[in-house]
C-alpha angles and dihedrals in degrees: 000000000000128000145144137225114245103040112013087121129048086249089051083050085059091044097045086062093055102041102039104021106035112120106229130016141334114194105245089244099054093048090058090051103047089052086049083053094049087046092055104042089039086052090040099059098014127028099028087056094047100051086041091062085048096256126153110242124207112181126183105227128359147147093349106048087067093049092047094041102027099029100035097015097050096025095239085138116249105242083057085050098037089059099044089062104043085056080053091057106030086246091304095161121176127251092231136007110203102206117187112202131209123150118247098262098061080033094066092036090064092051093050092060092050116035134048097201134010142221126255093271091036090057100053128120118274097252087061091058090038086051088045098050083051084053093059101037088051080050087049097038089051088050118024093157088064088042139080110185111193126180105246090201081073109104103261097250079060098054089035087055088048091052099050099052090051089050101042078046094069098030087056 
């Protein structure tokens, strides 16, 4: 099964509009807890059934995305956010995070040839991303055997064949 957080229910579409499409400002500490909210409705109806009827999830963003953009991004510190989120989702953690990593400034460049306009993440300065992609290489770093960390500058067979054999690995 495939989904995304947020938006992977009709409630995280809602919240999706709010967090990444909402013109002016959303206090630091509300954003990390309407993306909580989204988290625990989205494992409550989705994830948690599926895994209960013996499905793969794959999921696009999670737990540590809020700990990487609110706690390192905002600065609300990610051991304030980490456990926010586990209480969200009663300490529902992933078997593996894939994490591909490209600093801010490739980063940027790839969204300047897609995109005409960003969302409100998207938009931030660059020393929020660079705070962000520290975020996620301190999560990876603290637990390399949930993480898969993948240079996204790889041509893409190169990153799809990585993740496979990580993949193929823990499904035996």
């Amino acid at each position: 099964m495939r989904t995304r957080e947020p938006g992977g229910t009709d409630l995280g579409v809602e919240i999706r509009g709010m967090v990444l499409h909402r013109r002016g400002h959303i206090a630091p500490r509300a954003e990390a807890l309407l993306y909580a909210a989204d988290r625990a409705h989205h494992v409550a109806t989705v994830v948690r059934p599926a895994l209960e009827r013996g499905d793969v999830v794959l999921q696009d963003r999670y737990l540590d995305s809020s700990v990487a953009y609110q706690g390192a991004g905002r600065v609300l510190g990610a051991d304030e956010v980490r456990t926010l989120s586990l209480w969200a989702t009663e300490g529902l953690l992933p078997d593996l995070t894939i994490l591909l990593d490209l600093d801010e400034a490739s980063s940027r460049a790839r969204l300047d040839t897609s995109r005409t306009e960003y969302d409100r993440l998207e938009a931030e300065a660059s020393d929020f991303h660079a705070r962000v992609r520290q975020g996620f290489l301190t999560l990876a770093g603290a637990e390399p055997e949930r993480f898969l960390v993948i240079d996204a500058t790889l041509p893409p067979d190169e990153i799809a064949a990585a993740i496979r054999s990580r993949v193929a690995t823990m499904l035996g």
